[in-house]
Biotite code that builds the C-alpha atoms (Angstrom):
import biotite.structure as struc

atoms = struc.array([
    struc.Atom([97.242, 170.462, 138.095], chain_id="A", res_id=1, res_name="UNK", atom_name="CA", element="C"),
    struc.Atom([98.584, 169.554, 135.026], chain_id="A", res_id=2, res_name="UNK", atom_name="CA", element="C"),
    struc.Atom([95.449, 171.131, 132.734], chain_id="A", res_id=3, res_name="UNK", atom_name="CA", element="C"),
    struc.Atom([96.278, 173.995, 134.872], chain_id="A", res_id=4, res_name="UNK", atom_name="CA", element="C"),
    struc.Atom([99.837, 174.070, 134.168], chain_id="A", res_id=5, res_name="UNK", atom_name="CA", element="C"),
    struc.Atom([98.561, 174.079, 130.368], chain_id="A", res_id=6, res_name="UNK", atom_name="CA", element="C"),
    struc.Atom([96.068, 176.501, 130.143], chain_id="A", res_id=7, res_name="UNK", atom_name="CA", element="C"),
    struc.Atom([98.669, 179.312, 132.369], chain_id="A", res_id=8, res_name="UNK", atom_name="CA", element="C"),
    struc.Atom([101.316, 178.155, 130.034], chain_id="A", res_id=9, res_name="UNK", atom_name="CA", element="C"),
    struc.Atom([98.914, 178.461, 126.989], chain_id="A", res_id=10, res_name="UNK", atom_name="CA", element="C"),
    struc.Atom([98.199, 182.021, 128.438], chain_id="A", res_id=11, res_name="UNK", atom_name="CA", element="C"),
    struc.Atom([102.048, 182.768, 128.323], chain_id="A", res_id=12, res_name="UNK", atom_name="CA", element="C"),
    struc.Atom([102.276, 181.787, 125.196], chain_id="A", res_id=13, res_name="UNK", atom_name="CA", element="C"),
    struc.Atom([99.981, 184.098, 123.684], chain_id="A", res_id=14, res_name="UNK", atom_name="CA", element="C"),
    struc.Atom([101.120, 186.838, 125.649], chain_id="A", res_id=15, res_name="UNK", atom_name="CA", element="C"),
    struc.Atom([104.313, 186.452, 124.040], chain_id="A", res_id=16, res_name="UNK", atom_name="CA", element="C"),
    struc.Atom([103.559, 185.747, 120.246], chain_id="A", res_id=17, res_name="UNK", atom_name="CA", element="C"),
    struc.Atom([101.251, 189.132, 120.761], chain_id="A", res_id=18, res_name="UNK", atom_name="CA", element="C"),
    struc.Atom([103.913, 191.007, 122.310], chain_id="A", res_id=19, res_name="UNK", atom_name="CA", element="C"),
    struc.Atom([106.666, 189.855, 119.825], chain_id="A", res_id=20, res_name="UNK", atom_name="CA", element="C"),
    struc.Atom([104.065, 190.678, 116.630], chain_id="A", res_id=21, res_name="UNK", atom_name="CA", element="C"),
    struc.Atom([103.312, 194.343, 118.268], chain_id="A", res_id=22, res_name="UNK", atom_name="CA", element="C"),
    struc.Atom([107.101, 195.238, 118.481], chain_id="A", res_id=23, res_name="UNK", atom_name="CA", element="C"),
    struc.Atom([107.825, 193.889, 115.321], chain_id="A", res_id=24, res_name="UNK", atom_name="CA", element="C"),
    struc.Atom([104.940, 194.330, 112.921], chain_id="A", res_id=25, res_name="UNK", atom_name="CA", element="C"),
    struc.Atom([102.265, 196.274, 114.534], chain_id="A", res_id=26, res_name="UNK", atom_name="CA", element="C"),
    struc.Atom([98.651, 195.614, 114.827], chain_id="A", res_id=27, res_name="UNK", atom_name="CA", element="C"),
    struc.Atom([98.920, 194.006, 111.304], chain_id="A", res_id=28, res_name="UNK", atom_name="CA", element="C"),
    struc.Atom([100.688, 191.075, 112.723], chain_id="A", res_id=29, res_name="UNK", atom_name="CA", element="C"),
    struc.Atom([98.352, 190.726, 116.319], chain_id="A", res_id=30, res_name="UNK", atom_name="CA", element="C"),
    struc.Atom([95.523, 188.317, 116.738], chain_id="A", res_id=31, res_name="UNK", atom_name="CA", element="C"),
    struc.Atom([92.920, 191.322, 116.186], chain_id="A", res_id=32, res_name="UNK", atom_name="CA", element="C"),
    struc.Atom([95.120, 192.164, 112.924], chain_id="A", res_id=33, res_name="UNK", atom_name="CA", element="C"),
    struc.Atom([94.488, 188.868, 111.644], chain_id="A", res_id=34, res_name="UNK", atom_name="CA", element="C"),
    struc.Atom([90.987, 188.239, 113.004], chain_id="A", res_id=35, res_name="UNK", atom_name="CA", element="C"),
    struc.Atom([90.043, 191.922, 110.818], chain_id="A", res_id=36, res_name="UNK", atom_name="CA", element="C"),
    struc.Atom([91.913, 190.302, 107.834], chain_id="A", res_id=37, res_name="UNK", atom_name="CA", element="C"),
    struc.Atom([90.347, 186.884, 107.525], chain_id="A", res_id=38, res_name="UNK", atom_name="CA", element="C"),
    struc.Atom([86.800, 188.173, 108.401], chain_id="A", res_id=39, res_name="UNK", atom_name="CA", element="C"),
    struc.Atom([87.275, 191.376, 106.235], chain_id="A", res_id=40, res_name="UNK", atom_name="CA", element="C"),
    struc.Atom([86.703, 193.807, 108.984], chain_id="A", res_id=41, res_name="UNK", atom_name="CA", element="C"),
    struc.Atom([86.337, 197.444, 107.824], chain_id="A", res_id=42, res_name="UNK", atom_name="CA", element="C"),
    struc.Atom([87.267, 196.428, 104.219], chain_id="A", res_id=43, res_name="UNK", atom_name="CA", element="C"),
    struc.Atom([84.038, 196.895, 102.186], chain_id="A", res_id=44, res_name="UNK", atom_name="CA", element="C"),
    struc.Atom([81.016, 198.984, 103.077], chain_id="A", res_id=45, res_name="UNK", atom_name="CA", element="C"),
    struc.Atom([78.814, 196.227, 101.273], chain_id="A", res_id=46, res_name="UNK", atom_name="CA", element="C"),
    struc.Atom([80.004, 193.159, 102.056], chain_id="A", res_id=47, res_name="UNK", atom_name="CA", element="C"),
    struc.Atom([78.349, 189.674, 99.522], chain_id="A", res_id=48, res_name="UNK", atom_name="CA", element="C"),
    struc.Atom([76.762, 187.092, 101.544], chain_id="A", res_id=49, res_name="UNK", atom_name="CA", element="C"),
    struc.Atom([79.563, 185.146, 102.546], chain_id="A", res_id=50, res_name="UNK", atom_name="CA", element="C"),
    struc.Atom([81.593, 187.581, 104.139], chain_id="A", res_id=51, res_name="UNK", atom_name="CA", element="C"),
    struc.Atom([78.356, 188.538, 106.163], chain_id="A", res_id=52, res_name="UNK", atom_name="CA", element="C"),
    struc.Atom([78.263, 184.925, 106.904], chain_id="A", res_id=53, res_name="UNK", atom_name="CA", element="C"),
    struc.Atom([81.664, 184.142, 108.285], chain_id="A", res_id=54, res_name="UNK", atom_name="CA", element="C"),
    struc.Atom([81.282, 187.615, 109.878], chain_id="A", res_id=55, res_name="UNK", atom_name="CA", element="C"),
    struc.Atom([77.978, 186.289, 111.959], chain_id="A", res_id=56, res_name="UNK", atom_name="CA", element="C"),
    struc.Atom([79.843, 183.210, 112.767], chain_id="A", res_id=57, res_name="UNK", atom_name="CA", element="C"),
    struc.Atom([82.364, 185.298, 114.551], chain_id="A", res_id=58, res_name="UNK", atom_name="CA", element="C"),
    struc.Atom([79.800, 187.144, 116.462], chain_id="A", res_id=59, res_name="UNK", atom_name="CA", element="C"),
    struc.Atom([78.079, 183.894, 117.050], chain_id="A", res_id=60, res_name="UNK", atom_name="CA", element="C"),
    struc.Atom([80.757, 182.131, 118.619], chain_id="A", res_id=61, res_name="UNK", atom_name="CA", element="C"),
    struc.Atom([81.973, 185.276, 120.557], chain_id="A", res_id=62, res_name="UNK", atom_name="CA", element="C"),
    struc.Atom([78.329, 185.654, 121.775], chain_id="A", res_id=63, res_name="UNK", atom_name="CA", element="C"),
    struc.Atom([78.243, 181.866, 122.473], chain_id="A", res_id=64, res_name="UNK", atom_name="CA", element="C"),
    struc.Atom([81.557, 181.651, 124.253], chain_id="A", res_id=65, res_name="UNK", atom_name="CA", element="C"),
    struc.Atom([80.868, 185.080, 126.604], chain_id="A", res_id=66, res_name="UNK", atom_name="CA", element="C"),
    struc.Atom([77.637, 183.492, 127.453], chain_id="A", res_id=67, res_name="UNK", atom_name="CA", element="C"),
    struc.Atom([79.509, 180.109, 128.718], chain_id="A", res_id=68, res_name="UNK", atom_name="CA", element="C"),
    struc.Atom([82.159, 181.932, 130.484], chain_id="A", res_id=69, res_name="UNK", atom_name="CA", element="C"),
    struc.Atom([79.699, 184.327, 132.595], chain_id="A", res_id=70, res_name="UNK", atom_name="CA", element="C"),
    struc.Atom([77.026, 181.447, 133.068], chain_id="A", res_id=71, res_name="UNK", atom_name="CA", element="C"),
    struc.Atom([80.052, 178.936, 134.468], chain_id="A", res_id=72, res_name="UNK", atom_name="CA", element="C"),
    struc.Atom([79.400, 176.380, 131.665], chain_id="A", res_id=73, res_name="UNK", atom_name="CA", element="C"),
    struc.Atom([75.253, 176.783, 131.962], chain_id="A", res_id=74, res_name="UNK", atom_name="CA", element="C"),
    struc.Atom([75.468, 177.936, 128.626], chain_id="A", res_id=75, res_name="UNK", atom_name="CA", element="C"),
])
């Protein structure tokens, strides 16, 4: 009960800090705002090497993380 507890109040925690940085700074200040700014999303046509890097490690662990959640941890 008590991860529970956790995870529902981790939930409501987010839900607020992404609620509070819509009303007050727009997407800018959301998760996805800052996700698009640290993996330079839409910045540069031709991204170097490392930003294609760090970009595949996004997609990577998205992919990987989907995968677990729809496979109930077979993944």
């Amino acid at each position: 009960m008590t991860w529970t507890l956790g995870w529902i109040g981790w939930i409501l925690w987010f839900a607020i800090e992404e609620g509070a940085a819509l009303a007050r700074g727009g997407t800018p200040a959301t998760l996805s705002g800052h996700i698009w700014k640290w993996f330079a999303i839409g910045d540069d046509p031709h991204p170097r090497a490392l930003t294609r890097l760090r970009r595949f490690a996004l997609l990577a662990g998205l992919a990987w993380l989907t995968a677990h959640l729809l496979t109930g941890g077979r993944f």
